[in-house]
C-alpha positions as a Markdown table, in Angstrom:
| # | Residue | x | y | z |
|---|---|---|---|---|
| 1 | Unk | 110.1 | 89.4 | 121.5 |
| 2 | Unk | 113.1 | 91.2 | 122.3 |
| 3 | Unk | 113.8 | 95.1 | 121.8 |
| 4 | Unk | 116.9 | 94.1 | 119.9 |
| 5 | Unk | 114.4 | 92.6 | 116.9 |
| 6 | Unk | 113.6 | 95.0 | 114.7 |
| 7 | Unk | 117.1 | 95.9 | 114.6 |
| 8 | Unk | 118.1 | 92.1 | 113.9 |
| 9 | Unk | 115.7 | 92.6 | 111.1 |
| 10 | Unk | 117.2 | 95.4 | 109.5 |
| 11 | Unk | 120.2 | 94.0 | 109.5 |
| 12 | Unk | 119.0 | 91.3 | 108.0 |
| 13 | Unk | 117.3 | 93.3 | 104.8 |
| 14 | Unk | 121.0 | 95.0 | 104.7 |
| 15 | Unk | 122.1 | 91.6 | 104.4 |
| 16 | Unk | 119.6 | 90.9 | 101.3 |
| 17 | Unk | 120.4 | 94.0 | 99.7 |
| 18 | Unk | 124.2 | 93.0 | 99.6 |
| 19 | Unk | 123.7 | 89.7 | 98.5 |
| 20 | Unk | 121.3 | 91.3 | 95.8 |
| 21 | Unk | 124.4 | 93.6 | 94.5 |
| 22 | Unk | 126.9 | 90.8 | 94.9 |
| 23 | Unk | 124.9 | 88.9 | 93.2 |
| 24 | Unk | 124.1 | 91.4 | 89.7 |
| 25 | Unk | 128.3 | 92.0 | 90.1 |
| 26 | Unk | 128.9 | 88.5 | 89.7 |
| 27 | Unk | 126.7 | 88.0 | 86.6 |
| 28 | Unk | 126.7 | 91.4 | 85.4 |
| 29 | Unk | 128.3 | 90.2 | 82.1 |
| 30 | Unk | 124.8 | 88.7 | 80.8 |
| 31 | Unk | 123.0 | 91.8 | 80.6 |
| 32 | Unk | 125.8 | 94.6 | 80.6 |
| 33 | Unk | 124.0 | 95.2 | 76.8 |
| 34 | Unk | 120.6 | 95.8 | 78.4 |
| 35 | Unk | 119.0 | 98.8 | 80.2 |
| 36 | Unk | 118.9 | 96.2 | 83.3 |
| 37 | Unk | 123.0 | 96.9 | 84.0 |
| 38 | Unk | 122.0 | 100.3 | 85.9 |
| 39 | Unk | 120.4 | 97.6 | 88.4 |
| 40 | Unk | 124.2 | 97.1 | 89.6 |
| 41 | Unk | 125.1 | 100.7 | 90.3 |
| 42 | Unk | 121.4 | 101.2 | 91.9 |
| 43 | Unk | 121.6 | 97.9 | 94.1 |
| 44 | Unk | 124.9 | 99.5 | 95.1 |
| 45 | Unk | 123.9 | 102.2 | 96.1 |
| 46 | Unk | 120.8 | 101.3 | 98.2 |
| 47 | Unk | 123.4 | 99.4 | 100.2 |
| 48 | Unk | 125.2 | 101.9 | 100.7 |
| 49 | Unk | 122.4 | 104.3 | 102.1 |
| 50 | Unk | 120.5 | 101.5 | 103.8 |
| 51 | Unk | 123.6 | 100.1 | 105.6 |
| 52 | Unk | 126.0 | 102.8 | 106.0 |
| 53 | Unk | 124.9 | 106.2 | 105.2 |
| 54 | Unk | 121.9 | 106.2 | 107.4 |
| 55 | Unk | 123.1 | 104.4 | 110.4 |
| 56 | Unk | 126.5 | 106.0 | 110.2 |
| 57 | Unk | 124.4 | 109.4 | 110.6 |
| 58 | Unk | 121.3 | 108.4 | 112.6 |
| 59 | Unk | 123.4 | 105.7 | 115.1 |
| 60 | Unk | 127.3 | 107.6 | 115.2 |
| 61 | Unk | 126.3 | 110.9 | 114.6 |
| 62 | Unk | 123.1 | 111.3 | 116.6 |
| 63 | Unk | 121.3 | 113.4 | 114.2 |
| 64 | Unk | 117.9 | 112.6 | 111.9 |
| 65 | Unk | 118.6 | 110.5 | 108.8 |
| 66 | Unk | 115.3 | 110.4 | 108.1 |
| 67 | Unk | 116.3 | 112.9 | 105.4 |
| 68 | Unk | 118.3 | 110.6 | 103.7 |
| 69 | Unk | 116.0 | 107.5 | 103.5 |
| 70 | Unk | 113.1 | 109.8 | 102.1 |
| 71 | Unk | 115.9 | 110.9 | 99.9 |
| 72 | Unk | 116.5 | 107.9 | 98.5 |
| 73 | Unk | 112.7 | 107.4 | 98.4 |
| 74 | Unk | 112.2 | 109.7 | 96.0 |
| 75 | Unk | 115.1 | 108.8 | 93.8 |
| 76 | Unk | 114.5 | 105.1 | 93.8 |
| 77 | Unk | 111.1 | 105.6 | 92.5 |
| 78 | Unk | 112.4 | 108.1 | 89.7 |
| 79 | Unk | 114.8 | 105.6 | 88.9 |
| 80 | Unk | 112.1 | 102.8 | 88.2 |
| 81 | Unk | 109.9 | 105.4 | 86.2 |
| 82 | Unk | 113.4 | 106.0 | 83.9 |
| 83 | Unk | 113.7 | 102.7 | 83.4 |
| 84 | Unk | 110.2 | 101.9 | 82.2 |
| 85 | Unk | 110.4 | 104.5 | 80.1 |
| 86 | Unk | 113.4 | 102.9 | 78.8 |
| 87 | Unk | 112.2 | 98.9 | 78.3 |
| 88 | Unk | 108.3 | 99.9 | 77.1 |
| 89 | Unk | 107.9 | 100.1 | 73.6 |
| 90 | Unk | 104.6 | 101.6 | 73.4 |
| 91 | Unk | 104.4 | 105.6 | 73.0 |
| 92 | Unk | 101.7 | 106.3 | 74.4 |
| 93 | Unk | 102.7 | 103.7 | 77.6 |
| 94 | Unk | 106.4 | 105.8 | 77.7 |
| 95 | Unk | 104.2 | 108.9 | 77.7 |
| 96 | Unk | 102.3 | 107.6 | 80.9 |
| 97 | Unk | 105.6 | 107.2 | 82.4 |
| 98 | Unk | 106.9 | 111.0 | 82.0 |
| 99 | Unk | 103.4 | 112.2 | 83.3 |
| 100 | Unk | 103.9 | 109.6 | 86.4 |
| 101 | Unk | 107.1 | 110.9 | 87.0 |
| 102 | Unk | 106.0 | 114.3 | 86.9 |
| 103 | Unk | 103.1 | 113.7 | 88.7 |
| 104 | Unk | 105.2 | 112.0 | 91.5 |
| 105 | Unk | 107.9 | 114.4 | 91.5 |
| 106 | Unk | 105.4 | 117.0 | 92.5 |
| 107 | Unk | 104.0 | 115.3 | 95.2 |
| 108 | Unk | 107.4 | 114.0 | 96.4 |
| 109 | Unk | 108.7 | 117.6 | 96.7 |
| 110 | Unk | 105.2 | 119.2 | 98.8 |
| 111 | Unk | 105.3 | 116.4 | 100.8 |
| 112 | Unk | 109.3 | 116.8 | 101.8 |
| 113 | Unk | 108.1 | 119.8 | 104.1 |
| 114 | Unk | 105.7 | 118.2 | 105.6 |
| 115 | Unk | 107.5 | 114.3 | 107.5 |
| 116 | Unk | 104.0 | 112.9 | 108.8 |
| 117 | Unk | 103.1 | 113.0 | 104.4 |
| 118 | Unk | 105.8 | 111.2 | 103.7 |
| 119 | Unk | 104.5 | 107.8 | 103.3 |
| 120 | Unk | 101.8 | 109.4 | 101.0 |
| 121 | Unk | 104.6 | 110.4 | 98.0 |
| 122 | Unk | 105.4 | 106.4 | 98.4 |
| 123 | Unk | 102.2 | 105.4 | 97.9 |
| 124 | Unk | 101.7 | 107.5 | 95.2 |
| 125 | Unk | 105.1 | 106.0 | 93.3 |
| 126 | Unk | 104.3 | 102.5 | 94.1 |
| 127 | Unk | 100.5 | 102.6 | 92.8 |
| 128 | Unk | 102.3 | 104.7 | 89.7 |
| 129 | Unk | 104.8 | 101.7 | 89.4 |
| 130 | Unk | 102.1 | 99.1 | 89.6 |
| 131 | Unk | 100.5 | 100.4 | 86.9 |
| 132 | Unk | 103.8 | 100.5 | 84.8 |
| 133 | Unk | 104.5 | 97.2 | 85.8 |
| 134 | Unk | 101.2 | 96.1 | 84.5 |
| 135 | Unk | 102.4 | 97.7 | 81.0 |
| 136 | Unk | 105.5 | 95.9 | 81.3 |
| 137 | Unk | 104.0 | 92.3 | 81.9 |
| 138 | Unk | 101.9 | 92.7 | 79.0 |
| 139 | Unk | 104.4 | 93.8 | 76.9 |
| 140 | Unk | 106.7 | 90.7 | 78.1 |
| 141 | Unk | 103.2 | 88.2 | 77.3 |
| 142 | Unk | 103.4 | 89.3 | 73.4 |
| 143 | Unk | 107.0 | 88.7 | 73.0 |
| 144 | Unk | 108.2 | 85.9 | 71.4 |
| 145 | Unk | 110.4 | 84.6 | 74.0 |
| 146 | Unk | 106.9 | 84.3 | 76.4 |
| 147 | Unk | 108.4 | 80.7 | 77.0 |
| 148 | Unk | 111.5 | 81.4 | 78.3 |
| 149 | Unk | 110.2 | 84.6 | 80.2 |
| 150 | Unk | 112.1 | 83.4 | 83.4 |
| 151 | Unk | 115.4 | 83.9 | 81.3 |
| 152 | Unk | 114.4 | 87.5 | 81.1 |
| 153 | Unk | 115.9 | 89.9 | 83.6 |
| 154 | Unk | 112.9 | 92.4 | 83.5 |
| 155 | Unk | 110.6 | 90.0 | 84.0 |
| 156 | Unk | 112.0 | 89.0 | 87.8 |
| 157 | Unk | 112.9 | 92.7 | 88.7 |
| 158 | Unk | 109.0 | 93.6 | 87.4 |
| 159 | Unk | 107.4 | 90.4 | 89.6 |
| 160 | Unk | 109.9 | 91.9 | 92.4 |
| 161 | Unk | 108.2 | 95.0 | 92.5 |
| 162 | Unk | 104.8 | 93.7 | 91.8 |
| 163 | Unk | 104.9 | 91.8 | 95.1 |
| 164 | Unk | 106.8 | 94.5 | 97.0 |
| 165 | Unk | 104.6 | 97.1 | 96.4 |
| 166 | Unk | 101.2 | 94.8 | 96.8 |
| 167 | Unk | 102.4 | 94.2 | 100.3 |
| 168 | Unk | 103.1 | 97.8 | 100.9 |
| 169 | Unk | 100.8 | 100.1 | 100.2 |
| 170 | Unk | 97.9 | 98.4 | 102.2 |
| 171 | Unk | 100.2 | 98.3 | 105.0 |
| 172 | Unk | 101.0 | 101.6 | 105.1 |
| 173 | Unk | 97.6 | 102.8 | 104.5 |
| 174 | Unk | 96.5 | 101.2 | 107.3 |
| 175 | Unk | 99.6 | 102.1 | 109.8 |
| 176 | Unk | 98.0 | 105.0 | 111.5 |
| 177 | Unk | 95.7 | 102.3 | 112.8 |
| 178 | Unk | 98.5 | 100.4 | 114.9 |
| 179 | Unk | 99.9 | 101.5 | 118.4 |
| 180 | Unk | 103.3 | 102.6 | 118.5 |
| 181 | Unk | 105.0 | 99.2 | 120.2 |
| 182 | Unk | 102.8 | 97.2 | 117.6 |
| 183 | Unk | 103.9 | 98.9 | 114.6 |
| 184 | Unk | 107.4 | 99.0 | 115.3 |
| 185 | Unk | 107.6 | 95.3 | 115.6 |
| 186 | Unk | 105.0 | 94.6 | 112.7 |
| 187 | Unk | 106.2 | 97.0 | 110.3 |
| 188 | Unk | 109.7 | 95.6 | 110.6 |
| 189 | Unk | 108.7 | 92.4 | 110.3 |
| 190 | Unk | 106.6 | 92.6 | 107.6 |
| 191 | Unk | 109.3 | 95.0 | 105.8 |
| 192 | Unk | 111.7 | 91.8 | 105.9 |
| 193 | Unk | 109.8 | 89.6 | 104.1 |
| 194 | Unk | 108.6 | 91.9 | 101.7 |
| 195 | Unk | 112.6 | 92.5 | 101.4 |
| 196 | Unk | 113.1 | 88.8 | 101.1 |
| 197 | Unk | 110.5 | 88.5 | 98.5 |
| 198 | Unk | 112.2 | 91.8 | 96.5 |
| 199 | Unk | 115.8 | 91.0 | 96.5 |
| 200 | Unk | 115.4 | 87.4 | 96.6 |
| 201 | Unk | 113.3 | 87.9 | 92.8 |
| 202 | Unk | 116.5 | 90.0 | 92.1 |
| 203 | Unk | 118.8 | 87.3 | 93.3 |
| 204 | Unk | 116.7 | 84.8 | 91.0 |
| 205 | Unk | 116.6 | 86.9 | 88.0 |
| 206 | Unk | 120.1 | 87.6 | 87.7 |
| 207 | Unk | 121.1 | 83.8 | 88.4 |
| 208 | Unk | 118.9 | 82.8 | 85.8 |
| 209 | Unk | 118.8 | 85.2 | 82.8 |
| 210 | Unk | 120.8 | 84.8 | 79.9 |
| 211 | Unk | 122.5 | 87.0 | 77.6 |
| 212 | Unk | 120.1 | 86.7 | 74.8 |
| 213 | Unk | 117.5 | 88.1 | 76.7 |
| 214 | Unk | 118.5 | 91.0 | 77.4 |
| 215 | Unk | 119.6 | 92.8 | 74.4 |
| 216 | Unk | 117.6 | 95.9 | 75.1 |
């Protein structure tokens, strides 16, 4: 393979994540009355770190941006917990999701001293958001509208992260176990599709939905 791939790749994931926020622009009429519209300002925004803030500073300015993209771990996963909070209905479930956070928040800020624990604070968000995921799709199976599910916007940004976070956690649990050459390679690899599968449920879910699914 050539040394130029993993860096296609990422370019390729930028690519996704643009088309992702392109894509929630176009249609962001259909759920602009649903907790679902911060997706545009967030899809936005990963864009912008992912494809300009981090390589502007790692590539242009020659300095570690590895800052930034733990950053922007930490605050993408206490985004998802707020908006969980915000679309479950159970008490008890929206409780969960303040203790999660908290939990998480914790962890995120011990493990920011400390770069060889950092993929630790994302394995503890993502088996956190697996869990409220879980909540989520349950919640989703009682609903009336169980039929036209795929209309619903938080139903394809919950399978999204389902899938995304499946495929990461044993992967980076089981990192260490890689040589350096070999993960490089792998990890990107395996990041892209991950990021297809991701931003192309995203991509789906706001084609699809429909306005009267997302009143909330």
């Amino acid at each position: 393979m050539s040394v130029t791939f993993p860096v296609i790749l990422s370019y390729s994931v930028n690519a996704l994540e643009l088309i992702a926020a392109i894509t929630a622009f176009i249609h962001y009429k259909k759920y602009i009355n649903s907790t679902e519209k911060y997706f545009l300002p967030f899809l936005w925004f990963t864009f912008f770190v992912d494809a300009i803030l981090g390589p502007v500073v790692g590539d242009f300015l020659n300095m570690d941006n590895i800052w930034i993209f733990y950053g922007y771990t930490g605050i993408s996963f206490l985004f998802y917990f707020y908006w969980y909070h915000k679309i479950l209905n159970n008490a008890k479930q929206k409780k969960i999701t303040i203790i999660f956070s908290i939990i998480f928040f914790t962890f995120y800020v011990y493990n920011g001293r400390i770069i060889e624990f950092h993929e630790q604070s994302f394995i503890v968000g993502a088996f956190f958001i697996l869990i409220l995921t879980g909540f989520h799709l349950y919640q989703l199976s009682n609903a009336d509208y169980t039929v036209k599910i795929k209309y619903k916007l938080s139903f394809w940004i919950t399978i999204a992260l389902v899938l995304f976070n499946i495929g990461m956690i044993p992967f980076i649990l089981l990192s260490k176990h890689f040589n350096v050459r070999v993960f490089t390679t792998a990890f990107a690899l395996i990041l892209f599709f991950l990021n297809v599968i991701l931003y192309g449920c995203y991509t789906i879910g706001f084609i699809w939905t429909k306005t009267k699914y997302n009143h909330f």
